[in-house]
N, C-alpha and C positions, 0 to 999 in steps of 0.2 A: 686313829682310825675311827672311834666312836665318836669325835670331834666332828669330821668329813660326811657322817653318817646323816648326823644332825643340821648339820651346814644345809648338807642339800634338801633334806627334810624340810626345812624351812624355806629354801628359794622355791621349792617346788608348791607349797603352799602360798607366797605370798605372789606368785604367779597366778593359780588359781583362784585366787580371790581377786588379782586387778581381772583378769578375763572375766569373771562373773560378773565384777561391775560395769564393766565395757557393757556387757553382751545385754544384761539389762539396762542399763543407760538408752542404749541401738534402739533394742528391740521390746521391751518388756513395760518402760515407765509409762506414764499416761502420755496422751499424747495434747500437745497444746495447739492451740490456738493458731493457723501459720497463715501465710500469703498463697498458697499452693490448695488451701483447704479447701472443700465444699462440702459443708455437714461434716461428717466427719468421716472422709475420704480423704485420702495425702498421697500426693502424686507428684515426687519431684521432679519429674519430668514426664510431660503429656505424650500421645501413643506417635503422636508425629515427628517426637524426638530432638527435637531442639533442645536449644541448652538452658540450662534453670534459669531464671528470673536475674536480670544486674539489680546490685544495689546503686544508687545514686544518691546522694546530700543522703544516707541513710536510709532512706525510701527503697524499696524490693519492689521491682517491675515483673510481673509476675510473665513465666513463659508463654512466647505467642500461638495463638491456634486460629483457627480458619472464621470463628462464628463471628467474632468483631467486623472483620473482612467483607465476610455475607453479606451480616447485617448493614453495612456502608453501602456493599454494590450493587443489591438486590432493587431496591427503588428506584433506583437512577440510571436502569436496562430495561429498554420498552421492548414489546413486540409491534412489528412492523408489518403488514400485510398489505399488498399490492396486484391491483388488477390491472391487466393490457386487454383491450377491448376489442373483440374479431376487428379484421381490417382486411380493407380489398386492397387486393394487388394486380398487377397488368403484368403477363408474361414477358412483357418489357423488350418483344424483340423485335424487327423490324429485316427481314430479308434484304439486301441491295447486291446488285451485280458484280460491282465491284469499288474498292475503295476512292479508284477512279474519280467515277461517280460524285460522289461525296468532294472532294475537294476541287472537280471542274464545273461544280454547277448545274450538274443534269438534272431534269425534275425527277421528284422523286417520287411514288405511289406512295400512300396514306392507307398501311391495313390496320384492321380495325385488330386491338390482341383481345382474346380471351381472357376472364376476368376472374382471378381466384381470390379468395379467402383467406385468411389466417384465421386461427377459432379465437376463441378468449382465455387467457391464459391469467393463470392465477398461483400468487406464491408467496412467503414468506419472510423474514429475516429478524433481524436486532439490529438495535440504536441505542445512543448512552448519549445521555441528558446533562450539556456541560455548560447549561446556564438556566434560571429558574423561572423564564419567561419563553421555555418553550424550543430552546435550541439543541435539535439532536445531532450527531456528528453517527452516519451510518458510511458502510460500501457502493460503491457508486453501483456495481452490480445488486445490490437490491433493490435499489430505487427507478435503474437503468430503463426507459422509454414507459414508465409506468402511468398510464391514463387516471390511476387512482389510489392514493397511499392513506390508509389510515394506521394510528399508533392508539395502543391499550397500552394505560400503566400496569405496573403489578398490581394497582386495588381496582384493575377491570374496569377503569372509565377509559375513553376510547375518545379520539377525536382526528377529525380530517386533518391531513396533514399535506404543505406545499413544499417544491421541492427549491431550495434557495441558492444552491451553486452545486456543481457538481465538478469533479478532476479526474478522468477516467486514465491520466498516467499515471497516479498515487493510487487509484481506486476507491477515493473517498467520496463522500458527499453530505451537506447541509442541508437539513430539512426542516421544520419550524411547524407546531403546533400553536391553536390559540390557548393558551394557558399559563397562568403565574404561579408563586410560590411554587416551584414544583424541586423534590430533590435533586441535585444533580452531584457530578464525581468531581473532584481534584486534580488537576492533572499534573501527575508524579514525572521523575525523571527519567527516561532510558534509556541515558550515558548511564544510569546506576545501575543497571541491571544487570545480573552480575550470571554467568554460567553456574546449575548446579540452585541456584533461587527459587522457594517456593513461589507459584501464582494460583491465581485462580482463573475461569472461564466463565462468563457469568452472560446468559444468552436465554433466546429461546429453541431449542433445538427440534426438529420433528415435531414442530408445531405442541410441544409441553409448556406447561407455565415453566416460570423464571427456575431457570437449573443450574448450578454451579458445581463446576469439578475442578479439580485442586490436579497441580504436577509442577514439575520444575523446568527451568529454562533450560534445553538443552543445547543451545546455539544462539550464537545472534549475527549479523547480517548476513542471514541465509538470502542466496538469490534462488528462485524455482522454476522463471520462466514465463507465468503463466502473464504474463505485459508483455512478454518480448514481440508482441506485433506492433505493440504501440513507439515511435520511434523516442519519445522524451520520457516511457514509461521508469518508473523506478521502484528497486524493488530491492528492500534492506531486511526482512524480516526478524522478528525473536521466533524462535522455533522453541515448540514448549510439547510436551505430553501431559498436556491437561486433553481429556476428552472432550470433544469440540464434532458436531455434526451438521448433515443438512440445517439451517437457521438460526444457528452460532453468527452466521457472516452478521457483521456489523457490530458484533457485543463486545463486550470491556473484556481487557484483562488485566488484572489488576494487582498488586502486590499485599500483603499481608498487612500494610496500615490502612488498604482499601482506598490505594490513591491508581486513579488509571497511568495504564505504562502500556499500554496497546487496544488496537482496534485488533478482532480477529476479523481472518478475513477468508483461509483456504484450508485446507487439509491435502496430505500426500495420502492418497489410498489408488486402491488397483479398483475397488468396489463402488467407492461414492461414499462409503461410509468410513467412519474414524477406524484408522489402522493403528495408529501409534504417535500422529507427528500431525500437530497444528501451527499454522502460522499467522502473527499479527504483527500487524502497523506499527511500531513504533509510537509513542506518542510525542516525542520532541519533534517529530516528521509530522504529525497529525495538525498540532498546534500550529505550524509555520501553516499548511496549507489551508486549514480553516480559519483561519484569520485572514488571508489572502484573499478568498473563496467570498468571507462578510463585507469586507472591506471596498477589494473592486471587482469581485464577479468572477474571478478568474484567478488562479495563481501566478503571480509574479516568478518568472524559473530565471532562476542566474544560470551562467555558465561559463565554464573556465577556459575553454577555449583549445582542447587539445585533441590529438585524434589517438586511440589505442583499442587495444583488444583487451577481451578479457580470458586469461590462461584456463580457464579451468572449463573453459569452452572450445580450445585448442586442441587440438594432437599430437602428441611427440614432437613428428616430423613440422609441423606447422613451427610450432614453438622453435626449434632449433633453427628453421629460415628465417625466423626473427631476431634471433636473438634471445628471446626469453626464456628466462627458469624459472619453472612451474611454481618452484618452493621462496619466488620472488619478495623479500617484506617492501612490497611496493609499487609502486602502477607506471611501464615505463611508458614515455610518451614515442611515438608513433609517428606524429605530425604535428607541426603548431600553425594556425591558420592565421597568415596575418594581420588580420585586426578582431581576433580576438585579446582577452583579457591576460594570457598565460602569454602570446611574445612580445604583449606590452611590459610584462614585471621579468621578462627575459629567460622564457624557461625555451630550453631548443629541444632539439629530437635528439630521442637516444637520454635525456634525463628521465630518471627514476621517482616518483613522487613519493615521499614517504608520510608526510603527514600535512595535514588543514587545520591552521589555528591551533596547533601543537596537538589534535588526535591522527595517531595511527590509520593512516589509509593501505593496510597491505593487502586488499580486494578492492575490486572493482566495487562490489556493493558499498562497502564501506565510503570508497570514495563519493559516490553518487549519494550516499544520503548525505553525509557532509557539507557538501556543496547546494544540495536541494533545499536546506534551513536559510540559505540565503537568499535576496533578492538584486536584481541590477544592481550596481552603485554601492552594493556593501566591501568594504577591504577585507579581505582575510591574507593570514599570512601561508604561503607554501616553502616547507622545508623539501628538499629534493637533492640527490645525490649525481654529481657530474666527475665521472674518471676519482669514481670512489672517495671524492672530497664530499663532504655535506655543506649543502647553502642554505639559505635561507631568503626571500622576494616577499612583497608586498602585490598583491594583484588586486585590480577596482575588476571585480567582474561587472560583465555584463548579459543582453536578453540575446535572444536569436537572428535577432536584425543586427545587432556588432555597435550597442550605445547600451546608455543605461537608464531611458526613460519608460514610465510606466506603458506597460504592453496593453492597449485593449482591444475589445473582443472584437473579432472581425466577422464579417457574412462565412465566411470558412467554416471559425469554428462553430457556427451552429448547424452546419453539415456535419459534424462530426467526425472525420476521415483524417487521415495524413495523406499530404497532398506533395508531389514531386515533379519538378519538370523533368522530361524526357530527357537525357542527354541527345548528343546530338549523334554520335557515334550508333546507341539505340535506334534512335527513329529513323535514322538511314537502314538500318536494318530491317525495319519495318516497312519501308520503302512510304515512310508519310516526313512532313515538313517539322512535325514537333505534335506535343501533346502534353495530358498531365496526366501523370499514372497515380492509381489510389492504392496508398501503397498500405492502408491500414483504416479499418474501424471500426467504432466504439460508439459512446453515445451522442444520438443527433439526430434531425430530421432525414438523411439517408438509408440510416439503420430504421429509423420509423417508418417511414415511407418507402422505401423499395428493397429489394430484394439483391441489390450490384454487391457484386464481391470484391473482395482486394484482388489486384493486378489489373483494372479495369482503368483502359485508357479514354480519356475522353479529348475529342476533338472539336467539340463545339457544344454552346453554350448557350442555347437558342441559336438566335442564328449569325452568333460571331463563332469564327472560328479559333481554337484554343491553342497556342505552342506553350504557354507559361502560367505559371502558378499566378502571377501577377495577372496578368491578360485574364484568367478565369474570375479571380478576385473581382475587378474592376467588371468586366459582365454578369455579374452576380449582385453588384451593388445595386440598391433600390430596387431589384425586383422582386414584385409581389410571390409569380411562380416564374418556373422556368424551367425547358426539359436540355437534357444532360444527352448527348449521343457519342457513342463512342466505340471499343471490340475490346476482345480479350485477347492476349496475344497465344493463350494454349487453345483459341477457335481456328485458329490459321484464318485469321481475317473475313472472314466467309458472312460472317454476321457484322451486320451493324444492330447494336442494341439503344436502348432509351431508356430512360429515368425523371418522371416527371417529379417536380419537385412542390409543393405547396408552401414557400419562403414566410409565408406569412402564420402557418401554423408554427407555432414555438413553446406547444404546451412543456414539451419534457424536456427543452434545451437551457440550460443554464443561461440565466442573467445577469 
């Protein structure tokens, strides 16, 4: 018994003394020298939480935090500041009896319109600096019909800047300072960009110097909507709650090595101001389109050649007279038109597409930017699922004409608009021969110079008369100006309006 006494006596004791030497070991010896230290602060893990430092070949990479990041993206984010300068406009309308009229020839009076104003308008954004001779990649909506852009770096030198391409279905645009040596960003990957990933926003907001706020990505190819007038707009976003406000548009977002991984470009609020939820560009989408944008003026846009919806724009009931289930991993096709690129490599209707070049396309967004990295004449491959076998095809896309040679810019697009010929079904219902309806737009001399909205049919073109997008084309070529006349079909035809056009002004249309 006095044995068992002593036994434990002793285990309890030499328990006692390994805990004490644990406990100062922890907590009590001096402390040395580490990878984590500053002065003599010790902090194995920083307040943002990440995991301690890897070691590598021996070497301890010490935990990452935001200032490296800053420090990288701060210099390489101008502020952008742009004036539109008053502008007269002509009420643009023109009384006539009837549409008659207008296509039998009858003379027509000549009233003179009242003459209004626009005032001058003035506004803000951000750009990021991704070559050191002066090339900034901003939003096309900041730079959008602007008479006058200048850019201040963060050390407050300031210089005029010209606008060098623009792409208002990506919402991007090239603009060019005279300046060297100057910092500029990296451009990172984001295929790598992962759900749940620290970023940063790095902009000028509300007219502040260079601001940077930190959040993580919390989606990626968010569609929003706000292109859906534009017909070849795309729209893939990373959705992040990094704080992002009025004059954010155009700034970097960047990752934690301080390599760019998006343009921001919108916010979702009910206010105008930042709710919770910012959106930006992509920059594997960015890269393709500005390179296209230096190279020929214009973005080279492939296209696969299929017709579909996208479900999450549907209704129930929609969805089940297709076919489609909402919870689809993949984009079913619709229709294949044939001589596009998709019934060339033999994809039919009713196939489900599930991935491009071996990524997951199980959204419509997904698929659209996918496709958007390419130009005519590229192969990619399409895996796609037929009576629940999986295949696989080779497809050469091509442009919108149904070939795959370089697209250039036509008298169109520096009108700016999406342009459609009437069917023929319509314009009989209209009780006219044909026309082109303006079914969309953005930046260009129509937006700059007048006042026409979308759905605005035009019939004549000076003084040819218009049934086709072609026929309008071809009366638009070589001319210096030209007036546009045409109705709206929610006028009940009562009006005939007008649209002078000044062909030869081309300050803010892309070249």
């Amino acid at each position: 018994m006095k044995f068992k006494q002593v036994a434990a006596t002793v285990l309890i004791s030499a328990a006692t003394a390994f805990a004490s030497i644990f406990v100062y070991n922890k907590y009590f010896q001096p402390k040395r020298e580490g990878p984590y230290q500053n002065g003599s602060d010790y902090t194995p893990v920083n307040y943002t939480h990440y995991m301690p430092g890897t070691v590598s070949n021996g070497n301890i990479t010490p935990p990452t935090d935001f200032q490296q990041a800053a420090r990288i993206g701060t210099p390489a984010v101008v502020h952008i500041k742009t004036k539109i300068n008053p502008r007269q406009l002509d009420n643009n309308l023109q009384k006539r009896r009837s549409l008659l009229e207008e296509f039998f020839g009858d003379q027509l009076d000549d009233e003179g319109g009242r003459k209004y104003y626009s005032p001058a308008q003035m506004a803000s954004g951000s750009g990021v600096l991704i070559a050191d001779d002066g090339y900034i990649v901003t939003n096309n909506h900041v730079v959008d019909d602007a008479d006058e852009i200048s850019v201040t770096l963060s050390n407050n030198k300031s210089f005029t800047a010209k606008v060098v391409a623009t792409d208002p279905n990506t919402d991007l645009a090239v603009i060019k300072i005279n300046a060297r040596g100057l910092p500029y960003l990296l451009y990172g990957n984001s295929d790598d960009v992962q759900v749940g990933q620290w970023v940063l926003a790095v902009g000028y907001p509300l007219n502040l110097e260079t601001t940077v706020t930190a959040g993580i990505v919390s989606a990626k190819s968010r569609s929003i909507g706000i292109n859906r007038s534009r017909r070849s707009a795309i729209e893939s976003f990373i959705q992040t709650d990094a704080a992002v406000n009025q004059g954010n548009s155009g700034g970097a977002l960047i990752n934690t090595a301080g390599e760019l991984i998006g343009i921001n470009s919108a916010i979702a609020s009910p206010t105008g101001a930042y709710a919770g939820y910012s959106y930006a560009i992509p920059v594997n989408l960015v890269k393709k389109v500005v390179n296209d944008l230096m190279r020929f003026g214009n973005v080279q846009r492939a296209y696969l050649g299929i017709e579909y919806n996208d479900p999450s724009r549907l209704t129930d009931r929609e969805l089940k007279d297709m076919n489609i289930s909402r919870d689809m991993e993949g984009i079913k096709v619709l229709g294949v038109p044939a001589t596009g690129a998709a019934a060339a490599a033999g994809i039919k209707e009713g196939d489900i597409i599930t991935k491009i070049n071996g990524v997951a396309t199980s959204s419509v967004p997904e698929l659209m930017e996918q496709i958007s990295r390419y130009k005519p004449g590229d192969k990619v491959s399409i895996n796609y699922m037929r009576n629940n076998k999986e295949y696989t095809a080779s497809a050469v896309l091509k442009n919108l004409d149904g070939n795959t040679g370089i697209v250039k810019m036509s008298v169109l697009d520096y009108l700016g608009a999406d342009f459609n010929t009437l069917r023929k079904d319509a314009a009989y219902d209209m009780g006219i021969e044909g026309g082109v309806i303006v079914s969309g737009i953005s930046s260009g001399l129509i937006k700059k110079q007048t006042s026409m909205k979308p759905s605005f049919v035009i019939l004549k073109a000076g003084s040819v008369k218009i049934r086709t997008v072609e026929e309008l084309k071809s009366a638009l070529h070589g001319k210096k100006a030209v007036r546009l006349e045409g109705f709206y079909p929610t006028d009940r035809y009562s009006n005939i309006y007008y649209y002078d056009l000044d062909m030869g002004s081309t300050g803010s249309v892309a070249f």
